[in-house]
N, C-alpha and C positions, 0 to 999 in steps of 0.2 A: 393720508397720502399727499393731498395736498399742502400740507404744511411742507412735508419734505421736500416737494419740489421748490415750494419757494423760498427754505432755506436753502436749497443748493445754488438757485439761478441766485441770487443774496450774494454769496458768497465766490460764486466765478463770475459776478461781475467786481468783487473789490477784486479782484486776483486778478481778473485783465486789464482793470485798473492802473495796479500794480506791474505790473509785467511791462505795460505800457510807459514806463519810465525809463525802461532799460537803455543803456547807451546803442543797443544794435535790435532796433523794431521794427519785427517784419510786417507784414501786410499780406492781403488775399490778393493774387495776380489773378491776372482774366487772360487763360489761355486761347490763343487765337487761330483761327486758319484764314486762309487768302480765299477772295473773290474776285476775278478775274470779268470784264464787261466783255465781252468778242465782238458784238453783232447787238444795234445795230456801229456803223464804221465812229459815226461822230460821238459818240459815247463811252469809246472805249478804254477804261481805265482797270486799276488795281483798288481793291477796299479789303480793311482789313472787316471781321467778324470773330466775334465772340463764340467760339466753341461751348452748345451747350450740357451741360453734366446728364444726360439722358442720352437713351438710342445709343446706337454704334457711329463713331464718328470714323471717317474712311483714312485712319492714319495710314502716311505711308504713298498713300494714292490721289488721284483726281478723279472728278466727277464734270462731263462738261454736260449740257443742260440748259432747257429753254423754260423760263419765268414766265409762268400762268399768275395773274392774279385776280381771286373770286370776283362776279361783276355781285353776288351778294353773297352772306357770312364770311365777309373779307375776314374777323376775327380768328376763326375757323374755331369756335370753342362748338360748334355743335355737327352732328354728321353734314356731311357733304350729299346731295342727291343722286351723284353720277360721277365715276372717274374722269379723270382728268386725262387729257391726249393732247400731246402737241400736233401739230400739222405736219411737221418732219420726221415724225416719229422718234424723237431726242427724247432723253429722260427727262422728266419732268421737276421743273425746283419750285416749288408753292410757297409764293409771298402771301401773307398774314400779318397783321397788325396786333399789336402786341396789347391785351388788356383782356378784361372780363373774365375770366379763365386760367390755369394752368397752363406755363409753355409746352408743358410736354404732353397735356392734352388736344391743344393744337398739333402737335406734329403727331398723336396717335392718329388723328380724325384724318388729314395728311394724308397717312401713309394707307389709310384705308381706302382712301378715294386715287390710290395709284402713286403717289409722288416717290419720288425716288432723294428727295431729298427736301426739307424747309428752310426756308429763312423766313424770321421775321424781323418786322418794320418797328423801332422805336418812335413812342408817341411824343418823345420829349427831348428836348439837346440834353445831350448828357454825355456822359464818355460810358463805353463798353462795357459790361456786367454780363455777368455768368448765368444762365438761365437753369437754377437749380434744379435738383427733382423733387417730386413733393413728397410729404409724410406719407408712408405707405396707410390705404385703407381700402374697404371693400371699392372704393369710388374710384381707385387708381390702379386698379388689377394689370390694367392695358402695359403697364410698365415693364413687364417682363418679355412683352411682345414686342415691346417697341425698337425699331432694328436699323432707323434711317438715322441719316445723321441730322442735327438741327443745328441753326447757328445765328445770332443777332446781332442787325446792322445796324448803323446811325439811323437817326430820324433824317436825314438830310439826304442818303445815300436810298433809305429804303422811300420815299416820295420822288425819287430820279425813275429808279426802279417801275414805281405802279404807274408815273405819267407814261415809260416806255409802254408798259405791257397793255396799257388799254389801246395806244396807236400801233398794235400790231398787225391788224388786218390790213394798214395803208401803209407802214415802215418797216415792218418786216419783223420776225421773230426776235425775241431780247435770248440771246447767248451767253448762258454764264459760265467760266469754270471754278469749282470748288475744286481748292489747293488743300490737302493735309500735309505734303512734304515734308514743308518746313516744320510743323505745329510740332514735331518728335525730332528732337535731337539727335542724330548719329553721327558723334566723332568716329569709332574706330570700332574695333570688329568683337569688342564685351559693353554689354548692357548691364547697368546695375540699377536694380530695382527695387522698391520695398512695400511695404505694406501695413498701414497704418491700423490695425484691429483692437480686439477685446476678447479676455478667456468670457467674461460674460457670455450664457447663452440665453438671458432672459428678458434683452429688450425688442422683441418682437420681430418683423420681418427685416428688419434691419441685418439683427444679431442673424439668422435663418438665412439673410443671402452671404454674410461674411463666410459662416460653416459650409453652404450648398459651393460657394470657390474654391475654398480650401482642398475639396474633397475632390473640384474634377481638375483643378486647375495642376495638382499635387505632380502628376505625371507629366506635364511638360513643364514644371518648373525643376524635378528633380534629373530630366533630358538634359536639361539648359546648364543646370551648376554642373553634374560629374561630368561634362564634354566641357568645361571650362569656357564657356560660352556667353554666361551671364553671372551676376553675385549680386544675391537675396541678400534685403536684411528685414526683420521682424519688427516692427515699432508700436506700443504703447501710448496709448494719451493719456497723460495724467497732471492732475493741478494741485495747488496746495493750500491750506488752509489758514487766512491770516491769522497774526498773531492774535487779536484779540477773543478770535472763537475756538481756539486750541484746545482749551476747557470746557466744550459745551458739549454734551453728548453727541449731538449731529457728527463734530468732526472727531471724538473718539471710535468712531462707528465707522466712519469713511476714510478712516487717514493712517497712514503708519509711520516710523520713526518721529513723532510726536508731531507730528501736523503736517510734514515736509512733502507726502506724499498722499493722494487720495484719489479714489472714483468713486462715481457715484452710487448710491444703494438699488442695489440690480432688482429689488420691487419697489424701491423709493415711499418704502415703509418702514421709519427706522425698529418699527414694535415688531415685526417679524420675519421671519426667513435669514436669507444670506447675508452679508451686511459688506459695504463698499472696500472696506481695507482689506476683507477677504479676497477679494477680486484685484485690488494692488499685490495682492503678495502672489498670486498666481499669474499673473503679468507678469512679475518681475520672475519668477520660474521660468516663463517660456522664453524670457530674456534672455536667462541662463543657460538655459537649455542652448537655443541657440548658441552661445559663444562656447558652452561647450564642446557642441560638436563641431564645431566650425576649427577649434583647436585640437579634434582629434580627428581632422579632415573629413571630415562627416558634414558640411552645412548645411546639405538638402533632409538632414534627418532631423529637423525644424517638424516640418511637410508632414512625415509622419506623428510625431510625438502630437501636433497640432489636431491632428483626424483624430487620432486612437482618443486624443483626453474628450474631444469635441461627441467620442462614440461612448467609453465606458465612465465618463465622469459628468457628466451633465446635472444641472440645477435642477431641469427640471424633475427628473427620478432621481432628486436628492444626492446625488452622489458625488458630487465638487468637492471636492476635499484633499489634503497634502496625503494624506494617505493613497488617495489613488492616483494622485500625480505620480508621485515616489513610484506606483505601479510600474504606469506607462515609461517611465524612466527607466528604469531597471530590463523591461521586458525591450527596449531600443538598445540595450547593451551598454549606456551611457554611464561613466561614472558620477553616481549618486551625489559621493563626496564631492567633488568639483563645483555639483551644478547647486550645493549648501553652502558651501566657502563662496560662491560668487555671490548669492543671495544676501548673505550678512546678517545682520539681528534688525528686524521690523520694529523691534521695542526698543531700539538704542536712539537715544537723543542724539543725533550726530549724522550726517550727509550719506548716503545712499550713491556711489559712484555710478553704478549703470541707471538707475532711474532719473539721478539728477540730469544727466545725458540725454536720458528720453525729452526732459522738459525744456532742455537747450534746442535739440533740434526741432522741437513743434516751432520754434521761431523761424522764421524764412529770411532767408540774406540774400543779396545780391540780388538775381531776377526767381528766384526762388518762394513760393509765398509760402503763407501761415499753414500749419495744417489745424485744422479750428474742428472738423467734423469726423466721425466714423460711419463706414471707413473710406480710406483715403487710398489711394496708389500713386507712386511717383515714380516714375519712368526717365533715367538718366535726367534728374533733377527737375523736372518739370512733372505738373499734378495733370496725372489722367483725366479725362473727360469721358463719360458714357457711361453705361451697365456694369457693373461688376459679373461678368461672366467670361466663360473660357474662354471661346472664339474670339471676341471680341477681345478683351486683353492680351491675350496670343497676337492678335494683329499689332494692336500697340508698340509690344515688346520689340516684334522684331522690325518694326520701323523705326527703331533705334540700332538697329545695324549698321555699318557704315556700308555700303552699297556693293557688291560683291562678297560679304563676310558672313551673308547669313546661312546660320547651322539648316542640316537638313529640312528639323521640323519644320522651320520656316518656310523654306522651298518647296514642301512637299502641298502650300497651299496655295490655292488659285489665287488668291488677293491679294497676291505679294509682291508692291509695288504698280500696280494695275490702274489703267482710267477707264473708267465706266465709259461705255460708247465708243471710244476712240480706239482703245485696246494699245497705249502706248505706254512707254516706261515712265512707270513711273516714279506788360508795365502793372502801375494797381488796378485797383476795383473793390467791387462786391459781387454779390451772387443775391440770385431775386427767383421766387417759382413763378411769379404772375407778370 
C-alpha cells in the first residue's frame, strides 16, 4: 500500500509540474469576508479576513459582536473553563492566536465556551491563507458539529485587536462587524453552481460526507433547476500520467485512453480490489449522464442517477460495475445509447473530449482558483467555504441571488440575508489546518 501511494504522490507531483507550464496557471485564491472595527471611535476601520474552510460561514449576512480575548489558553487549543459573556450582552467574536493545534479545533473549543463566532490572530507577516479542515479522524469527530463561522486576520491587525480587548474595562468594549455580503457573488436572479466529487465510494469519511450531500441536498437542488432558478454542473478531478510511466503497471491500472486520464486506486493497492481507471470511466459516465440529461431537459436527473448508483452499486458490497450503472441508467428512462456515444472508447490512443475539459477547468483563471482538493463547491465562480452540508450550502447558494430574486426555498428561511443582533438587511494564497 505504501508503495502505491508513493508512486502516485511521484507522479502528481511531475504532473503539477507539468501543468505548471501552461501559458494560463491558476492558483489557490483565499476567499475572504470583511471585518468592520465600530467601537472603540479611534480604531475604527475596515480588514479584510480569510474565510475558514470549516464551520458555517454566515454568507449572505452580518454578524456584529464584541472581541473577548482569553487572559489564558489564548491559543484556545484546549477546553475553555466557563463561557464567555460580554457585558452588553453582544454576541460574542473570540480572538485566538493561531499555532499549536488545529484551526478548527480552536474554533470547536470556541463555540463550546458560547462564542458566536472566531477570529484568529496570525503569528507571522504573511499575506492571508485559508484555514483548512483537518484529515478526518477519531480526534476530529467535533467537525460535523462545528456550526460558527471562523476566519483569519493579519498579524498586525489581530495584535490591534488583543491590545484593544485587554483595555476594555477602562475603553470600552471592541465592536466588530463580520461582513459575508460581499464574500458570494450575486449579479442577477440564476445561480450557477457545481460540484467538484468522486463515483469512488471507498476513501473514507471524505468519500461518506460527499454521498451523505448528495442524498439530502438532492431535493433543493432539484427545487432550484426545474424553477429555472439555478444551473448544476457535475465535475471530476482527474490527472494524467507522464509520458515516461505510461508503461508501468501503476499507470495501466489507474489511467485510461493510454495515460491521458487517471485517478487514483480507490484502496491504493494496486494487487487488489477496484483499480483507479475503473473509477475514470465511471466518472466520466456520470459526466455523461449529466449532458445527457441536461439535452433531454432533464438536468436535475444528475441528482437522482448520482443517489441510486451511490445506493445499489457501491464498492463496498462489491457491486460498482458498468453493469449496474447501465441499471440505474435505464431505470432514470435516459437514453443508454447517448450516454455510450458520449463516453467514447477508454482504450483509444486519442483525446477524450469531456474529460479533457474536466482537466481544463480544474485550472482557475481570472479571480477564480485551482480546484486541487475533493470535494469542492463553487458557487457563481468563487470556491465555497465551510461544511459540506445542506443548510449550510443552501445558505450559500442563495446568497448568490441578486437581492429581491430569491426563489421561495430561499425565503422560506430565517437567515436569509440577516445580521445577527441587529436584525437588519442584510487574490492568491494557500490553505494551512494549523
Amino acid at each position: 500500500m505504501g508503495g502505491a501511494r508513493q508512486f502516485l504522490a511521484a507522479l502528481l507531483a511531475v504532473a503539477a509540474a507539468a501543468a505548471m507550464v501552461a501559458p494560463a496557471r491558476g492558483r489557490f485564491v483565499v476567499e475572504k469576508s470583511s471585518v468592520r472595527v465600530l467601537a472603540p471611535e479611534h480604531i475604527r476601520g475596515h480588514h479584510d479576513a480569510a474565510i475558514g474552510n470549516f464551520g458555517v460561514p454566515d454568507y449572505g449576512g452580518t454578524l456584529t459582536g464584541v472581541v473577548l480575548y482569553p487572559d489564558k489558553k489564548a491559543t484556545g487549543c484546549a477546553e475553555f473553563p466557563a463561557r464567555f459573556k460580554s457585558k452588553s450582552g453582544r454576541p460574542v467574536v473570540l480572538l485566538l492566536d493561531r499555532g499549536e493545534c488545529y484551526f478548527a479545533l480552536k474554533s470547536w473549543n470556541a463555540q463550546q465556551a458560547g462564542a458566536a463566532a472566531v477570529l484568529i490572530a496570525d503569528t507571522v507577516d504573511e499575506q492571508l491563507l485559508t484555514m483548512d479542515t483537518p484529515e478526518a479522524s477519531p480526534d476530529t469527530r467535533y467537525l460535523d458539529k462545528l456550526n460558527i463561522p471562523s476566519a483569519l486576520v493579519n498579524r498586525a491587525f489581530g495584535e490591534s485587536l488583543k491590545r484593544m480587548a485587554e483595555k476594555a474595562d477602562a475603553e470600552g468594549e471592541v465592536v466588530v462587524k463580520l461582513d459575508w455580503r460581499e464574500s458570494m457573488p450575486h449579479p442577477d436572479e440564476r445561480v450557477e453552481y457545481e460540484l467538484w466529487t468522486n463515483s469512488n465510494d471507498e476513501c473514507g469519511p471524505r468519500c461518506d460526507e460527499q454521498a451523505a450531500f448528495v442524498r439530502s441536498f438532492r431535493g433543493h437542488a432539484q427545487i432550484l433547476e426545474r424553477g429555472g432558478y439555478a444551473r448544476f454542473t457535475p465535475h471530476y478531478i482527474t490527472w494524467y500520467c507522464p509520458e515516461a510511466f505510461r508503461l508501468t503497471r501503476q499507470c495501466q491500472s489507474q489511467c485510461i485512453n493510454h495515460g491521458r486520464y487517471c485517478a487514483p486506486d480507490p484502496e491504493e493497492d494496486f494487487g487488489e480490489g477496484y483499480e483507479g481507471k475503473q473509477v475514470v470511466v465511471e466518472n466520466l459516465r456520470q459526466l455523461c449522464v449529466h449532458r445527457v440529461a441536461n439535452e433531454s431537459g432533464r438536468p436535475w436527473a444528475w441528482w437522482d442517477f448520482a443517489m441510486d448508483y451511490k445506493l445499489r452499486c457501491s464498492m463496498k458490497e462489491k457491486k460498482y460495475s458498468k453493469a449496474c450503472a447501465e441499471e440505474v441508467v435505464a431505470s432514470l428512462g435516459l437514453p443508454l445509447e447517448k450516454v455510450l456515444a458520449c463516453m467514447g472508447d477508454p482504450d483509444a490512443d486519442a483525446d477524450n473530449a469531456v474529460l479533457s475539459k474536466e482537466q481544463e477547468d480544474q485550472i482557475g483563471r481570472g479571480s477564480r482558483g485551482d480546484v486541487t482538493i475533493l470535494p469542492t463547491l463553487v458557487i457563481n465562480d468563487v470556491q465555497y467555504r465551510g461544511k459540506l452540508e445542506r443548510t449550510a450550502v443552501l445558505k450559500a447558494v442563495c446568497a448568490g441571488f441578486k437581492e429581491g430574486t430569491e426563489p421561495q426555498v430561499c425565503l422560506s428561511h430565517a437567515w436569509r440575508r440577516t445580521s445577527a443582533c441587529t436584525g437588519t438587511a442584510g487574490a492568491g494564497g494557500t490553505r494551512r489546518r494549523t
